[in-house]
C-alpha positions, 0 to 999 in steps of 0.5 A, a space after each residue: 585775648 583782649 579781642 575775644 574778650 571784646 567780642 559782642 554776644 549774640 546769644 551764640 557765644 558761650 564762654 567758659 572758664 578754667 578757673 583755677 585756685 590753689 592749683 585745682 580747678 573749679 567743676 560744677 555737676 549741672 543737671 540737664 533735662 530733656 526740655 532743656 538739652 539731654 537727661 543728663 549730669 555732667 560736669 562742667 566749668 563755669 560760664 555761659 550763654 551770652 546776651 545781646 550786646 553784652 561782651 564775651 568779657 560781661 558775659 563770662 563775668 555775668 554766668 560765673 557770679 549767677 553760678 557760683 558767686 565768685 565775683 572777683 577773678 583774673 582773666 589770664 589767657 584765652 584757651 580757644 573755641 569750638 562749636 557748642 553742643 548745641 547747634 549754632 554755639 560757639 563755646 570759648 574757653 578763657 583760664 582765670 585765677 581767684 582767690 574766692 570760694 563759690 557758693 550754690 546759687 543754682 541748685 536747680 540747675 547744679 548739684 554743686 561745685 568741687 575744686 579737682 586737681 589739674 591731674 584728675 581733671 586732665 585724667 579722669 573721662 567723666 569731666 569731658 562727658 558733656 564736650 568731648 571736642 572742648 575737653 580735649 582742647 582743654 586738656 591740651 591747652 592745660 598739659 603744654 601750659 599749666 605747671 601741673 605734677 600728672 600721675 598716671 
């Protein structure tokens, strides 16, 4: 993990986290428009694009206290990564724990953020909208290593 985590961005690393906190995890519904991305809402974990020269680690850290104010959280394990949606991204994916609550800090670009149980996040479609190729690593990654009771 400490070697993803030490990678330099460049603007093409995006990294994301599962951050989890009394067992759910935290979703937010961002807001695309066709200038930015795709007209589109979706649900998302926080993180994002990297700067120049900052570490995937000041990334992550960065992204989530500009999205939802949480500055204080444990960076446990490193899921994976997969290419972005867009092109020349690489999005990768971390799980954390906090204590904290968030806060809208970006109302123009979320609508806002929920805490979902681990089993409606693995079972319900709409949380992958936005990557399916991510989601499914997720939700792997969440079935073989989370302690998670899943209804179906």
């Amino acid at each position: 993990m400490e070697k993803e985590l030490e990678k330099t961005g460049d603007g093409i690393l995006c990294p994301l986290t599962i951050m989890i906190k009394d067992e759910k995890i935290l979703c937010g519904l961002r807001n695309y428009t066709r200038n930015v991305y795709k007209d589109i809402s979706a649900w998302t974990l926080p993180g994002g694009r990297s700067n120049s020269g900052e570490t995937v680690e000041q990334a992550l850290r960065r992204e989530v206290a500009e999205e939802v104010g949480i500055t204080y959280f444990e960076i446990a394990d490193f899921v994976g990564e997969k290419p972005g949606m867009k092109p020349n991204t690489i999005v990768l994916v971390f799980l954390s724990f906090t204590d904290q609550e968030p806060k809208l800090l970006e109302p123009d670009k979320f609508s806002g953020w929920k805490w979902v149980s681990i089993s409606e996040y693995i079972h319900d479609e709409k949380y992958g909208l936005l990557n399916p190729e991510v989601q499914k690593m997720i939700i792997e990654y969440l079935t073989k290593n989370v302690r998670v009771k899943v209804s179906t």
